[in-house]
C-alpha positions as CSV (number, residue, x, y, z in Angstrom):
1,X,-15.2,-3.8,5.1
2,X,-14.1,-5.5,1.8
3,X,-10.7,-7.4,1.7
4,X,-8.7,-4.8,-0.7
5,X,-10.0,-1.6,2.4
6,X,-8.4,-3.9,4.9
7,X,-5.1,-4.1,2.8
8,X,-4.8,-0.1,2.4
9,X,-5.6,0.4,5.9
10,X,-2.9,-1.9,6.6
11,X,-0.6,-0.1,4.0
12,X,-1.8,3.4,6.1
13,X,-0.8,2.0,9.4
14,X,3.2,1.0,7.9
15,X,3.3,4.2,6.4
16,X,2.3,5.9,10.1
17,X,-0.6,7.8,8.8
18,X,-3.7,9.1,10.7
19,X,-6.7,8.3,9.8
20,X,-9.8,10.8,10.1
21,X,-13.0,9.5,11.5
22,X,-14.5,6.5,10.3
23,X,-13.7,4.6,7.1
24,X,-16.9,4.7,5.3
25,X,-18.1,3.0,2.1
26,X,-14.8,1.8,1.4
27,X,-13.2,5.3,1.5
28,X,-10.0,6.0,4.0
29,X,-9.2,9.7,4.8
30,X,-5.9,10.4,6.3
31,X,-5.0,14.0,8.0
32,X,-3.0,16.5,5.4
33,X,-0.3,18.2,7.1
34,X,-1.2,21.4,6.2
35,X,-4.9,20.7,7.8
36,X,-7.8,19.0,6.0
37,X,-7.9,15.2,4.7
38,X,-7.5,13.5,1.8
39,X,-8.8,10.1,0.3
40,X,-5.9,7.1,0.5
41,X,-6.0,4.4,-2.3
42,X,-2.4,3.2,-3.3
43,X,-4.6,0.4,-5.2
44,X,-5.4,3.4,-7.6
45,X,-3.4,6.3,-7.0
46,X,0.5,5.9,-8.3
47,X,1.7,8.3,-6.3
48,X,1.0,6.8,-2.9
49,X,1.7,3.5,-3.8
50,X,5.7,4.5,-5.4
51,X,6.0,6.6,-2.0
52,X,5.9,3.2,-0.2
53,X,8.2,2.3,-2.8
54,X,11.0,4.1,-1.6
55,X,9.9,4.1,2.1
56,X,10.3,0.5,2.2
57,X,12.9,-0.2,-0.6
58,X,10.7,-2.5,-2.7
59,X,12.2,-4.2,-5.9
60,X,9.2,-4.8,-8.7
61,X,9.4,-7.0,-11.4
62,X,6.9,-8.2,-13.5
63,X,6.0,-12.0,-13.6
64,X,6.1,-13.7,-17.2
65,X,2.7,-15.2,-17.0
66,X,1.1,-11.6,-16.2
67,X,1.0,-9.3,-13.1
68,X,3.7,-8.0,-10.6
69,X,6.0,-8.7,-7.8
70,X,7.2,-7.1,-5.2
71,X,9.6,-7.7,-2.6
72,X,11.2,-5.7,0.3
73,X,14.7,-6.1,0.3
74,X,15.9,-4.7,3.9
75,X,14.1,-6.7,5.8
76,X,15.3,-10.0,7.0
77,X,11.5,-11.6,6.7
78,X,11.5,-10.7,2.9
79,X,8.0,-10.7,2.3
80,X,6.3,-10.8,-1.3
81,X,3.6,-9.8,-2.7
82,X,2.1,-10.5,-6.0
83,X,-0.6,-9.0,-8.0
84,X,-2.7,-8.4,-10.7
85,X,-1.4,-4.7,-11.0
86,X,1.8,-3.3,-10.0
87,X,-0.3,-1.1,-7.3
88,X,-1.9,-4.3,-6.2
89,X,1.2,-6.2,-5.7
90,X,3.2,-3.2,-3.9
91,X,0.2,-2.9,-1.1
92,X,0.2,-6.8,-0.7
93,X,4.4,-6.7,-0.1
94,X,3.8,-3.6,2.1
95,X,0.7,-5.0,4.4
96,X,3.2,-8.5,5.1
97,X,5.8,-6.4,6.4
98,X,6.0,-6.9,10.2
């Protein structure tokens, strides 16, 4: 399992999602709750990485020598996490939350 799989299972397990069966090749399927599975990425997909946006409060900024920030501001901890992408740097916040 590569490094960036470990990070999005970590981002599915703060966002209380079940995973289906076995994570193979990389790929993480979570149940649908109207039946069924579909594939989680927040690296790529916008959508699930903005809903842990608002599920966690993160602030975003980008940095002035390239890539993103992001920070979640109710907790006491304040993790950070910084990236490449703004996905990137929103999963790496979410997986330090404790």
């Amino acid at each position: 399992m590569n490094k960036q799989t470990k990070l999005m299972l970590k981002c599915a397990e703060k966002m209380r999602l079940t995973i289906v069966g076995k994570v193979k090749y990389d790929v993480i399927r979570c149940a649908h709750c109207r039946g069924g599975s579909y594939v989680y990425d927040p690296l790529i997909d916008d959508t699930q990485a903005m809903a842990m946006v608002k599920a966690f409060n993160l602030a975003c900024v980008p940095l002035p020598v390239g890539g993103w920030s992001a920070a979640c501001t109710f907790s006491e901890f304040m993790p950070v996490g910084n990236g490449k992408t703004l996905n990137e740097a929103i999963c790496e916040c979410v997986a330090k939350i404790p």
